[in-house]
Each structure stands twice: as structure tokens, then as C-alpha cells.
C-alpha positions, -999 to +999 in steps of 0.1 A: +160-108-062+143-140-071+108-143-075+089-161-042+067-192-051+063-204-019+038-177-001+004-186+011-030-169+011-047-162+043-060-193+048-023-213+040-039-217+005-015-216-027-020-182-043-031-191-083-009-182-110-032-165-132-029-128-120-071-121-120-073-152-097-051-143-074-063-109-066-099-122-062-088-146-038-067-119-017-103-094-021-118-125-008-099-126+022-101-087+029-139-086+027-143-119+048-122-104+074-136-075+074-175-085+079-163-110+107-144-077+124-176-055+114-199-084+136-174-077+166-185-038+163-149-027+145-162+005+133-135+017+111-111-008+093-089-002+063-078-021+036-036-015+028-022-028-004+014-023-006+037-032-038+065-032-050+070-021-087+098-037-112+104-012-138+137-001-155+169+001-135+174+038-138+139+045-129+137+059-092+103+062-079+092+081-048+060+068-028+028+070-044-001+060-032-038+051-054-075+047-045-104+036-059-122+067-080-153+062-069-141+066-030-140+097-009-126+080+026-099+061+003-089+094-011-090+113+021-069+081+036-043+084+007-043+124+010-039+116+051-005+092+040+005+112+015+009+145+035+030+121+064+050+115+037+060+152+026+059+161+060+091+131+068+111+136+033+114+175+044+123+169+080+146+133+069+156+137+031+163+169+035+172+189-003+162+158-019+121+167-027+095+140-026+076+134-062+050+109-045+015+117-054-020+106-050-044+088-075-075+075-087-069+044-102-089+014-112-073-013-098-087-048-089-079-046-053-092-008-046-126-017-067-133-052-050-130-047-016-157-039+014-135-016+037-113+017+029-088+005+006-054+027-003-026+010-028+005+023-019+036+018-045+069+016-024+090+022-050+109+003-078+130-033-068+152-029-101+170+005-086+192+008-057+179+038-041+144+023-041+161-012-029+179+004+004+143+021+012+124-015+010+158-040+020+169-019+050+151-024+082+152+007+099+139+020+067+110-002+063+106+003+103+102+047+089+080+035+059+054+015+083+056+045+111+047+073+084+022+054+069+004+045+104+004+082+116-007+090+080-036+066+090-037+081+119-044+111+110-070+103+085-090+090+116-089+118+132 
């Protein structure tokens, strides 16, 4: 897959080059949405970050999912998607196992952002397993499910 140069920031903005840059200016746009949704009386909103990794082509990577260290709701959010997860790969993949896990991590993202923030790794582009769970609709259709009852759940 080609690399995508035309996508726009929130705003229809170009999205800078220079990596640091560009993830200030999405943090931007998280944390001014969220004050504007937090002045309507939104009481709980949460931040998703969802990526796609590139590693090798052998590499196979189940779901993971990352939050900021210093955050108990993003953990407990992450632990909330996380269990959704096993829960699906035994009922769906069955035999296969699910290696996803949960982690503190510092990225920019988790760390500069107002509401609950959870970075969740779909999996890597460069192998074909991973590409049929992202490509595939009805797959990405199961990904966005589980990870809105794992939301779901975390609410509770």
C-alpha cells in the first residue's frame, strides 16, 4: 500500500511533515473538542488512537492496546478493550490464542491529551494475516464492535 499525502486535520488543514508537529496538531484538536463537548455537559468522553504498525513481513501482531502511565481510567479503559478482545478471539478465532496485551507507554498522544486516551495497535500492514483483519470490511465492522462494547463496558 502507498503511503496517503492527501489527508486533512480536523479543521481541513494539511497535517505537517515533521512527525512531533503533526501529533501536536491532532492533541490540539482532541483537547479543543473535548472542552467545547465538556461546556455542553459531556461528562465522560474518550480519546481513541488507532494505528497501524509496519514492521517486518513475517511479523504477525495481535491487538494491543497502550495508555498513558500516569492514567488509571486509560488503563481501566484499555483493560475494559482488552478483555472484549479475549472474550471474541475465544468465541471467533477459535484454537488460534490472542497475544494482545495492555501497556503503559509514553507516547505523545496518550501524554498530551485532556480526555481518557487509549492507543490501540491493530496490527502490522506488511503481513497478510494482519492485512485481511484491517482491509476486510466485515472485519474492521468486528474490530469497531469489540472495541465499542470494550468501551462500553469500561463505562459501566
Amino acid at each position: 500500500l502507498k503511503c496517503d499525502k492527501d489527508e486533512k486535520s480536523y479543521h481541513g488543514e494539511e497535517l505537517p511533515r515533521d512527525q512531533k508537529k503533526r501529533l501536536k496538531q491532532r492533541s490540539d484538536d482532541v483537547n479543543e473538542l473535548y472542552k467545547k463537548h465538556k461546556k455542553l455537559g459531556v461528562k465522560s468522553q474518550v480519546m481513541i488512537s488507532i494505528h497501524v504498525d509496519a514492521r517486518s513481513y513475517n511479523k504477525r501482531l495481535d491487538v494491543f492496546f497502550y495508555h498513558y502511565k500516569g492514567s488509571k481510567s486509560g488503563r481501566r479503559t484499555a483493560l475494559s478493550i482488552h478483555r472484549t478482545f479475549e472474550k471474541k478471539y475465544k468465541q471467533f478465532q477459535k484454537g488460534r490464542g490472542y497475544h494482545g496485551f495492555v501497556s503503559a507507554r509514553n507516547l505523545y498522544v496518550l501524554e498530551n491529551t485532556y480526555p481518557t486516551a487509549v492507543f490501540i495497535e491493530l496490527g502490522n500492514i506488511k503481513n497478510t494475516n494482519d492485512q485481511r483483519r484491517i482491509i476486510l470490511s466485515d472485519n474492521r465492522q468486528a474490530l469497531a464492535n469489540w472495541i465499542y462494547l470494550g468501551l462500553k463496558d469500561a463505562a459501566l
